[in-house]
C-alpha positions as a Markdown table, in Angstrom:
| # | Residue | x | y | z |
|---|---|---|---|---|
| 1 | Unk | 52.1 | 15.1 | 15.4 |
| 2 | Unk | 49.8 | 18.0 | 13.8 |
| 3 | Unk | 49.8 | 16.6 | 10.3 |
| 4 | Unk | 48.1 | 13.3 | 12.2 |
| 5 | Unk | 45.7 | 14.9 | 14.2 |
| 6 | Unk | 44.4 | 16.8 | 11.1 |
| 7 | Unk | 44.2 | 14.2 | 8.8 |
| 8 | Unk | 42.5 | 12.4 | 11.7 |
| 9 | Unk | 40.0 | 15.6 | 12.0 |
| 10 | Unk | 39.6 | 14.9 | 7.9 |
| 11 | Unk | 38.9 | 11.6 | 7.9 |
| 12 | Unk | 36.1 | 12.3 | 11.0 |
| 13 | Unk | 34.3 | 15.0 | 8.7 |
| 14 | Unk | 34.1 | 12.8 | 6.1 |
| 15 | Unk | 32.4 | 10.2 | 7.6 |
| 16 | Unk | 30.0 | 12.5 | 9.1 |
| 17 | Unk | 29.2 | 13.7 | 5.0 |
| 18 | Unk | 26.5 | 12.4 | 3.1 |
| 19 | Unk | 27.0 | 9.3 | 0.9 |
| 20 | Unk | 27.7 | 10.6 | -3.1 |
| 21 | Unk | 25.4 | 10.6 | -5.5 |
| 22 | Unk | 25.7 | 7.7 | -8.2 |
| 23 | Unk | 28.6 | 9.0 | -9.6 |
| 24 | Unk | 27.4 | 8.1 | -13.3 |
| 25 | Unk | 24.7 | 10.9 | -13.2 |
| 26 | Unk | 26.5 | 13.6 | -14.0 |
| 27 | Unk | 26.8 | 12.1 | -17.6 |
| 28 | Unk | 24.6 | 12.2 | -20.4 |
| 29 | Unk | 25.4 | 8.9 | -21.1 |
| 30 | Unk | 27.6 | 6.0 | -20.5 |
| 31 | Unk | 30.9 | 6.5 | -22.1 |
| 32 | Unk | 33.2 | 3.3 | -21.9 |
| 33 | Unk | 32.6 | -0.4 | -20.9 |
| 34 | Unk | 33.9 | 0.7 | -17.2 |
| 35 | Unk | 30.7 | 3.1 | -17.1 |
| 36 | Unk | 28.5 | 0.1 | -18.3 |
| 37 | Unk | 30.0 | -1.9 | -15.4 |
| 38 | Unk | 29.7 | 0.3 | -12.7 |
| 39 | Unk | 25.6 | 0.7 | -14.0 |
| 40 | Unk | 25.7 | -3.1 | -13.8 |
| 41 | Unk | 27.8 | -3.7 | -10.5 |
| 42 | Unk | 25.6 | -1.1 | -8.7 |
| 43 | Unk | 21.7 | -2.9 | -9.8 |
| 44 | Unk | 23.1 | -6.1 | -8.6 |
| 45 | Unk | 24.0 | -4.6 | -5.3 |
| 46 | Unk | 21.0 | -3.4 | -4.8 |
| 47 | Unk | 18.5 | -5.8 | -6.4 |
| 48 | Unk | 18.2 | -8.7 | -3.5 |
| 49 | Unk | 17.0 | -6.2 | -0.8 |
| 50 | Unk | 14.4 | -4.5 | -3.3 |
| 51 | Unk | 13.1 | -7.6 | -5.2 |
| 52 | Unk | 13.1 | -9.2 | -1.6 |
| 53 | Unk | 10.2 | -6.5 | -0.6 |
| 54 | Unk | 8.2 | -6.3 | -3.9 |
| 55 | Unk | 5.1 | -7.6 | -3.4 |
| 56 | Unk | 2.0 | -8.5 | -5.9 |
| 57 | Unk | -1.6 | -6.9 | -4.5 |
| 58 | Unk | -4.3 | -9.4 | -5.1 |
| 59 | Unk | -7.7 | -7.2 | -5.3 |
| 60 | Unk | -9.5 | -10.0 | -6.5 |
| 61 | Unk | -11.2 | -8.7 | -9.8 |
| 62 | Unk | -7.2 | -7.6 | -10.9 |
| 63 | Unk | -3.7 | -6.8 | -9.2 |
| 64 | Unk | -0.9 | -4.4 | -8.7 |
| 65 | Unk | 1.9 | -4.3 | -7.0 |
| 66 | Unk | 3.4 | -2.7 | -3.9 |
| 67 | Unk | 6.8 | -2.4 | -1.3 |
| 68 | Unk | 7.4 | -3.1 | 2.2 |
| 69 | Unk | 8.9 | 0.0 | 3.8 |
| 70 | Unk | 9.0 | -1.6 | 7.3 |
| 71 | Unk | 9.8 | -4.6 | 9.5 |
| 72 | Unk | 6.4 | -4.9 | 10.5 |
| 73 | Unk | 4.9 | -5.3 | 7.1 |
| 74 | Unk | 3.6 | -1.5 | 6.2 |
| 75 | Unk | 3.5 | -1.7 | 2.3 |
| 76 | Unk | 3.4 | 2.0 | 0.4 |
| 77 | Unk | 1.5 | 1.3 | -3.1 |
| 78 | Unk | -0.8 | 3.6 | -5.1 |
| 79 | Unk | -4.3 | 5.0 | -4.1 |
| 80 | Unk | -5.9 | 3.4 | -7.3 |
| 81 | Unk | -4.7 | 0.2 | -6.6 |
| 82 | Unk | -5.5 | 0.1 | -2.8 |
| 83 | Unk | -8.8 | 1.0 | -4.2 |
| 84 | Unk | -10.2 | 2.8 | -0.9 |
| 85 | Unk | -10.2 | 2.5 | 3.1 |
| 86 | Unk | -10.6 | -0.1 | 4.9 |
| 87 | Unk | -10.7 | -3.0 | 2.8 |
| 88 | Unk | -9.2 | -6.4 | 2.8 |
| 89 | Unk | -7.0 | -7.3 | 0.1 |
| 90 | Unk | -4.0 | -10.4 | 0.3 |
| 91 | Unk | 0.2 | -9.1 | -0.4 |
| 92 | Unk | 1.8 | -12.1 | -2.9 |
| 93 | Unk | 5.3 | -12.3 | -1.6 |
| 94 | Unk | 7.8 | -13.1 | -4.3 |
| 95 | Unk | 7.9 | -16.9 | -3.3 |
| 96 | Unk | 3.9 | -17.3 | -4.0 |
| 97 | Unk | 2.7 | -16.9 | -0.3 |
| 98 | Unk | -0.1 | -15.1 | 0.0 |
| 99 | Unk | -1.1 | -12.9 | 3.2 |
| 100 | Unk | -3.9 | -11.0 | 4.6 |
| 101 | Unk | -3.6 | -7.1 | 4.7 |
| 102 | Unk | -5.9 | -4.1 | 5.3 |
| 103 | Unk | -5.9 | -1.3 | 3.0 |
| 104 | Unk | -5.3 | 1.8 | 5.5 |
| 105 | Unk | -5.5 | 5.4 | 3.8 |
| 106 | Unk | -5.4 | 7.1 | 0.6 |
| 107 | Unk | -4.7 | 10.3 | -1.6 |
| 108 | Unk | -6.8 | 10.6 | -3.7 |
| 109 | Unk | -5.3 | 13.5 | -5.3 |
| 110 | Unk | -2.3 | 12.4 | -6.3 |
| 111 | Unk | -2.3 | 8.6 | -5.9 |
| 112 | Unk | -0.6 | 7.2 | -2.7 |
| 113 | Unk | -1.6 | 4.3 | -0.6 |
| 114 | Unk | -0.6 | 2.9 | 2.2 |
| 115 | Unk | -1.1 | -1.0 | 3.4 |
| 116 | Unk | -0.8 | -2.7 | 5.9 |
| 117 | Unk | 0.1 | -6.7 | 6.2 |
| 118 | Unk | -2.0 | -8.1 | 9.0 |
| 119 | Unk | -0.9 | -11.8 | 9.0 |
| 120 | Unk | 2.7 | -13.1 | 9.8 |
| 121 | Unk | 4.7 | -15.3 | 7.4 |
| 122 | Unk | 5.2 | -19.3 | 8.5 |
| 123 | Unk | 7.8 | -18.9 | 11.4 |
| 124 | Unk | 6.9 | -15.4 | 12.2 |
| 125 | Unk | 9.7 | -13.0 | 12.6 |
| 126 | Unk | 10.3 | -9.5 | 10.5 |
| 127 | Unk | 9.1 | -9.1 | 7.0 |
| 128 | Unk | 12.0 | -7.7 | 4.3 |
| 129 | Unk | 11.7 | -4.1 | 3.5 |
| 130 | Unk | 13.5 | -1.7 | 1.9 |
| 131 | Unk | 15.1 | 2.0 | 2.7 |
| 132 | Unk | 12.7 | 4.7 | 1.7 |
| 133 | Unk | 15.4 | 8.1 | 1.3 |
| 134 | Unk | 13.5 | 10.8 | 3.1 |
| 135 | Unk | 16.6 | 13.4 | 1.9 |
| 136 | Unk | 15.1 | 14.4 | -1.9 |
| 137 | Unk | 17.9 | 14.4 | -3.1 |
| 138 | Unk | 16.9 | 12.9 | -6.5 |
| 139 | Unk | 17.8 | 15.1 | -9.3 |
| 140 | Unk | 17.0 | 14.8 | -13.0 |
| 141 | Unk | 18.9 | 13.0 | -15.0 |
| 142 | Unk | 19.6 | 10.1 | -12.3 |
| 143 | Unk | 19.9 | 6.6 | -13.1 |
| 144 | Unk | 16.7 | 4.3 | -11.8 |
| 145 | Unk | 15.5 | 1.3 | -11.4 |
| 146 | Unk | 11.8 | 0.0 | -11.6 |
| 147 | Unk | 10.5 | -3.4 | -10.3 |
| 148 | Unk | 6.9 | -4.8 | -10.5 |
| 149 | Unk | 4.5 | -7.5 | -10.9 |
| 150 | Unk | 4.1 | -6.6 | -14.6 |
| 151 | Unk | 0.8 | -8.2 | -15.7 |
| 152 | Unk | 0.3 | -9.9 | -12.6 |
| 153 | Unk | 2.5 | -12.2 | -10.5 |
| 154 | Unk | 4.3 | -14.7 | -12.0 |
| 155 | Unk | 6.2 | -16.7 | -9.6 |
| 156 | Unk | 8.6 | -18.4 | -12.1 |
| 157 | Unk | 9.5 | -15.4 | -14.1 |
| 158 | Unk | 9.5 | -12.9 | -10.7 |
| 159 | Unk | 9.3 | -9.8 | -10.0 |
| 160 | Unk | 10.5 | -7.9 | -13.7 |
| 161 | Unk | 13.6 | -5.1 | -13.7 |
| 162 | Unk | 13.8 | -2.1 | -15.8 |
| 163 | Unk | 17.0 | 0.6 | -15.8 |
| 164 | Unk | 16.1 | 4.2 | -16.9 |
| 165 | Unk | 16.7 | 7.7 | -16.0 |
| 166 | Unk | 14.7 | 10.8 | -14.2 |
| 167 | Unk | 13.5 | 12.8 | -17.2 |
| 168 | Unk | 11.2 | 15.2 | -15.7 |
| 169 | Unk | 10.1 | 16.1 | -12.2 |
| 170 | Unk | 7.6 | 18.6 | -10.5 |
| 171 | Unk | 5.9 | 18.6 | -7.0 |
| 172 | Unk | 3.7 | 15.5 | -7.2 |
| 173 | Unk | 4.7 | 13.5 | -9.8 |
| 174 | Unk | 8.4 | 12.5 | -11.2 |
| 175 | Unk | 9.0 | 11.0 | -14.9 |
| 176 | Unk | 11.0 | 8.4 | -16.2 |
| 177 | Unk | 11.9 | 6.3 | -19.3 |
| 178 | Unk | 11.5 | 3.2 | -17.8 |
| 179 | Unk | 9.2 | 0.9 | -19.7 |
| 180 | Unk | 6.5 | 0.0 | -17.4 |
| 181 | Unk | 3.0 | -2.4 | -17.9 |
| 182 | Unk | 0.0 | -3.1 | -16.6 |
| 183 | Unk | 0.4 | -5.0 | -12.9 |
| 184 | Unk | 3.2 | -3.0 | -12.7 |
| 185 | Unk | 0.8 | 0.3 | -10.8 |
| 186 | Unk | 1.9 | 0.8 | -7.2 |
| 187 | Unk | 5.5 | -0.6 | -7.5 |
| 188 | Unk | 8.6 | 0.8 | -6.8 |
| 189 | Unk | 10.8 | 3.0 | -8.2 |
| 190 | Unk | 14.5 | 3.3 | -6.6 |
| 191 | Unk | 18.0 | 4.8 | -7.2 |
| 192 | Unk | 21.0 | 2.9 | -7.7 |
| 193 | Unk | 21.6 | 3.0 | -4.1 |
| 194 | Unk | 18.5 | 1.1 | -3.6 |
| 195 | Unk | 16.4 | 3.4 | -1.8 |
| 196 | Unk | 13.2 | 3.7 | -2.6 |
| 197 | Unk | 12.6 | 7.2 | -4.4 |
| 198 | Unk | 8.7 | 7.0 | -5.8 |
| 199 | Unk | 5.4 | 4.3 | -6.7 |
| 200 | Unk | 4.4 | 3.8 | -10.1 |
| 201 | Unk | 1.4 | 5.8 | -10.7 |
| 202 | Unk | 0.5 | 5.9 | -14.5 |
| 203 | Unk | 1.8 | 4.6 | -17.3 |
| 204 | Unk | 1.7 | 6.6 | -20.2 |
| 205 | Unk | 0.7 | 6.0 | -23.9 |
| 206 | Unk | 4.1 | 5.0 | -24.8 |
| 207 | Unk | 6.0 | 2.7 | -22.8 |
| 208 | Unk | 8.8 | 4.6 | -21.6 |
| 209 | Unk | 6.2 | 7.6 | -20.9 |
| 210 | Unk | 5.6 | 6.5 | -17.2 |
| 211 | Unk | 4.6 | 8.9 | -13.8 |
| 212 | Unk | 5.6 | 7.9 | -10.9 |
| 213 | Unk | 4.5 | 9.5 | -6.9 |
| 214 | Unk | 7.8 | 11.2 | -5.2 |
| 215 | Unk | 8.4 | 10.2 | -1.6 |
| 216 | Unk | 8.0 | 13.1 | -0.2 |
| 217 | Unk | 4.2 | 13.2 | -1.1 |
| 218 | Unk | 4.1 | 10.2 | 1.3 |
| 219 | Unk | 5.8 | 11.8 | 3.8 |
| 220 | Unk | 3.8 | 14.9 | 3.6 |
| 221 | Unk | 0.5 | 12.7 | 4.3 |
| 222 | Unk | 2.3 | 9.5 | 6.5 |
| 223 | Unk | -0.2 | 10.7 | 9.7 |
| 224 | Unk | -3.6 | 10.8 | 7.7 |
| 225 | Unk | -2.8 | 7.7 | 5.5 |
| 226 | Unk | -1.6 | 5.9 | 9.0 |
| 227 | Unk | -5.3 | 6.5 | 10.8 |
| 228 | Unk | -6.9 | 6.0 | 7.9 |
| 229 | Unk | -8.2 | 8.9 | 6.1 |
| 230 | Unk | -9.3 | 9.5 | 2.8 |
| 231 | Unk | -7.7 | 12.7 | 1.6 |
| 232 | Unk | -9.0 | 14.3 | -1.7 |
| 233 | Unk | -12.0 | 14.0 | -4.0 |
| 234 | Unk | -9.7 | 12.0 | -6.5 |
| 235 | Unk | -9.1 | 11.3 | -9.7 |
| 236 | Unk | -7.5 | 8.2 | -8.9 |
| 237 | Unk | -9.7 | 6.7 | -6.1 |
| 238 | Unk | -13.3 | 7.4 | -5.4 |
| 239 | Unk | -14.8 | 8.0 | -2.0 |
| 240 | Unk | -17.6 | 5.5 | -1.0 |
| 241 | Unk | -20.9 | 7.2 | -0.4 |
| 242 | Unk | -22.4 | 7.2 | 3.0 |
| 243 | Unk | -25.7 | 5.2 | 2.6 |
| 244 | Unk | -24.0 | 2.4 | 0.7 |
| 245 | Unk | -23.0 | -0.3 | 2.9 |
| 246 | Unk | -24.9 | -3.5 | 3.2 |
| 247 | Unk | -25.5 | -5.8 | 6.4 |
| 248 | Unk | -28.1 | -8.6 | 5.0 |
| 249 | Unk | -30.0 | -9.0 | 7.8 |
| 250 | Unk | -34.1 | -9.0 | 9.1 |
| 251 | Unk | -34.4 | -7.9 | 12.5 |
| 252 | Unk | -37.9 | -7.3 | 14.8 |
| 253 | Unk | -37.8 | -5.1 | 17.8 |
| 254 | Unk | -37.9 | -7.5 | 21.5 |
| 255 | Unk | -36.9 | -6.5 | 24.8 |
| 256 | Unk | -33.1 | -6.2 | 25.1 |
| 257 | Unk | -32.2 | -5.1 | 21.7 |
| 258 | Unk | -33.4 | -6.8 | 17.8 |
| 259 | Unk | -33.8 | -10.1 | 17.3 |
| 260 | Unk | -32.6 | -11.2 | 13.8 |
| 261 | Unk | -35.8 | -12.9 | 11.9 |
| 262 | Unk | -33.6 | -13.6 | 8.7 |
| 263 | Unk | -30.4 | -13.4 | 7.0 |
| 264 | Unk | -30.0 | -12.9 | 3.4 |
| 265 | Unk | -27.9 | -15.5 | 1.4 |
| 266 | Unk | -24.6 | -14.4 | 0.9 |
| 267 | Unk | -24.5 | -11.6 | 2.7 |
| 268 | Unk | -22.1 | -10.0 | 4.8 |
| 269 | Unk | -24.0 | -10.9 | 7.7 |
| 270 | Unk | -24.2 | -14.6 | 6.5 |
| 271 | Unk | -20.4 | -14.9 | 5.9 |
| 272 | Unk | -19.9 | -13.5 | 9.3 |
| 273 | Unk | -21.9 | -16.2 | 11.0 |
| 274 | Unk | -24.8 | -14.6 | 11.7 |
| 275 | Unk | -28.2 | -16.6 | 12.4 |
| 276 | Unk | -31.6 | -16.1 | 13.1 |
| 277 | Unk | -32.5 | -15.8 | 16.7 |
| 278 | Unk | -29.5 | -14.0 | 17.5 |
| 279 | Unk | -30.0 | -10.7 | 20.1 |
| 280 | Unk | -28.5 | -7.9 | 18.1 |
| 281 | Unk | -27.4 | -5.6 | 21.0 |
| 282 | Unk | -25.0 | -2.8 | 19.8 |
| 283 | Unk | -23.9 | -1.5 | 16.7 |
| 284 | Unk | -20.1 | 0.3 | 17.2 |
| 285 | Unk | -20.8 | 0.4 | 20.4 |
| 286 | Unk | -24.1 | 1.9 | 20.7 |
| 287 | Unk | -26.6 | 0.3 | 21.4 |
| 288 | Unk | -30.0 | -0.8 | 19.5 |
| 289 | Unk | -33.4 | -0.4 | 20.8 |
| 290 | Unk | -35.7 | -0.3 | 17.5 |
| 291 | Unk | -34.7 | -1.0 | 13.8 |
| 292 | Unk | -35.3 | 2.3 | 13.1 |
| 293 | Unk | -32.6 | 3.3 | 15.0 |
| 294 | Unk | -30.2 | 0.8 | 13.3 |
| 295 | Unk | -31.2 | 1.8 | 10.0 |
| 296 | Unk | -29.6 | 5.5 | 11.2 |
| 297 | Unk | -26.7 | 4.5 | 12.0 |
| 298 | Unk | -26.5 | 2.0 | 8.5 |
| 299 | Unk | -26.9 | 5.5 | 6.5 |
| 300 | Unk | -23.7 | 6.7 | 8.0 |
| 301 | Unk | -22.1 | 3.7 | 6.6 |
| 302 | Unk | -20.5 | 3.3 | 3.5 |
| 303 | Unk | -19.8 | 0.0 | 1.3 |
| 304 | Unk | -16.1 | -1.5 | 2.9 |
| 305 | Unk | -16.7 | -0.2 | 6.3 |
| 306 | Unk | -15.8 | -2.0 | 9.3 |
| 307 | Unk | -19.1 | -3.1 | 11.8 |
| 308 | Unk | -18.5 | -4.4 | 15.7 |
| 309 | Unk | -21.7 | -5.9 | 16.6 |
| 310 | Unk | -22.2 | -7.3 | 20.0 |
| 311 | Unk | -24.8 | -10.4 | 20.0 |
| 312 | Unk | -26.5 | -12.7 | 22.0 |
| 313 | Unk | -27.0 | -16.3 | 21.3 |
| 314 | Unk | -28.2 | -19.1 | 23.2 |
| 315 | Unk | -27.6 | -17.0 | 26.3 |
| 316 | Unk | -23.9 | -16.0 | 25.8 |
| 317 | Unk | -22.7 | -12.5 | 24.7 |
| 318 | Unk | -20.3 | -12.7 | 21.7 |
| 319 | Unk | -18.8 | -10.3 | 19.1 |
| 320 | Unk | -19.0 | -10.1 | 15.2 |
| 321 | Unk | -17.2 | -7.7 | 12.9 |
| 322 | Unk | -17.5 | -7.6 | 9.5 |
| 323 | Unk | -17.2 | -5.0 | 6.6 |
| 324 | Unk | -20.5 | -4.3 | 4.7 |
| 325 | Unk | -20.4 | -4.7 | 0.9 |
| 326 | Unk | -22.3 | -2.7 | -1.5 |
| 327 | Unk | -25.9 | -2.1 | -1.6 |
């Protein structure tokens, strides 16, 4: 009865314990077509969930690529793709539907991003995403895998694998020897458990020469990047300078606010629906008097920005928000 209740006891402890490591990275190097197996068992275990949440960033003028880390559709990615605060970019998911998202905020120090996906896929419900291991438990020498949108998405050839190993690591940045491309910036990098360990960051002069942001610099910033903020003076993204934002509108001071005399072609204000005669009559909620006053609050503002603008037109209040573009 006490050799049962102790191996009971055992077997409770060990279930409590922490998964193993990949039991491959202890050695140098493969060493029989068993080893080779288990390297290829284990990336096919975990390559449906992680391909699944690997998404292409559309920026317009190029791409990158990115991860879903929750149900919701939060996407982690790096700062010099997201490009800055604030901005509307689309997610490719890996079956060629495209999305709207919101960049949120940025590192600019050492090159994390977070996104957000702010339209539902056709039939709603949760988007995939994959496990992002908080422990740190990465050591060098571990097998990896990398996935991205290498030159861009492709949706017949999908997202791309490569296998490789840690080869260096230090507080910000990690190494490996997986080859990585262009298009491939922002993606993921994971263990052979499938949990997401880093985001491309750079790829270096040779192809297996690649940098990649730890986790852990993510977590250390999750708050700031989740409201928004721009932390850092860069390298890898630049802060937009206050004074830069554009709005594209004539306005003449009238009773009750500024009444828009014209609106430039193309502008924001033109793509937002703006029209002359309308009652401009707050800017972020304060509200306008004289154009002088606007143009005070419009130096605080910065290309990308987000305006609320409370109108009046043909007698009925209505609300316009828009991001300004560059000057």
């Amino acid at each position: 009865m006490r050799r049962v209740f102790s191996t009971t006891i055992l077997s409770i402890v060990a279930s409590l314990l922490p998964v193993s490591a990949f039991p491959l990275n202890s050695k140098k190097a493969p060493e029989s077509l068993d080893d080779l197996m288990a390297i290829q068992e284990a990336l096919q275990a975990a390559l449906p969930r992680a391909k699944a949440a690997t998404v292409n960033i559309d920026l317009g003028e190029g791409s990158g690529s990115g991860v879903i880390v929750s149900k919701d559709g939060l996407v982690m990615t790096a700062a010099h793709v997201s490009g800055g605060v604030g901005k509307d970019v689309k997610v490719v998911m890996p079956d060629g539907t495209e999305l709207k998202a919101e960049t949120l905020g940025l590192m600019a120090e050492t090159d994390a991003a977070l996104i957000r996906i702010t339209e539902k896929p056709e039939g709603g419900g949760d988007f995939p995403f994959v496990e992002v291991n908080k422990t740190d438990d990465s050591k060098l020498g571990d097998w990896i895998f990398s996935l991205g949108h290498s030159g861009g998405f492709d949706k017949d050839r999908g997202v791309v694998v490569r296998l490789g190993r840690l080869v260096r690591m230090a507080n910000t940045t990690i190494q490996s020897d997986g080859t990585l491309i262009g298009g491939d910036s922002g993606g993921p990098l994971f263990d052979m458990d499938g949990r997401l360990i880093g985001i491309h960051s750079r790829v270096g002069p040779q192809l297996p020469v690649n940098m990649h942001v730890p986790v852990r610099v993510f977590l250390d910033g999750w708050d700031g990047m989740l409201k928004s903020e721009f932390v850092g003076e860069g390298p890898f993204a630049e802060k937009p300078e206050k004074g830069s934002g554009f709005l594209g509108i004539a306005t003449k001071d009238v009773e009750g606010g500024l009444e828009v005399t014209k609106v430039g072609k193309g502008s924001p204000a033109e793509k937002s629906g703006f029209r002359e005669g309308d009652l401009l009559q707050t800017f972020n909620g304060q509200k306008l008097s004289t154009r002088d006053g606007m143009k005070v609050l419009l130096a605080e503002m910065a290309e990308g920005d987000k305006v609320t603008l409370e109108i009046k037109r043909d007698g009925k209040d209505e609300t316009i928000t828009l991001r300004l573009e560059k000057r």
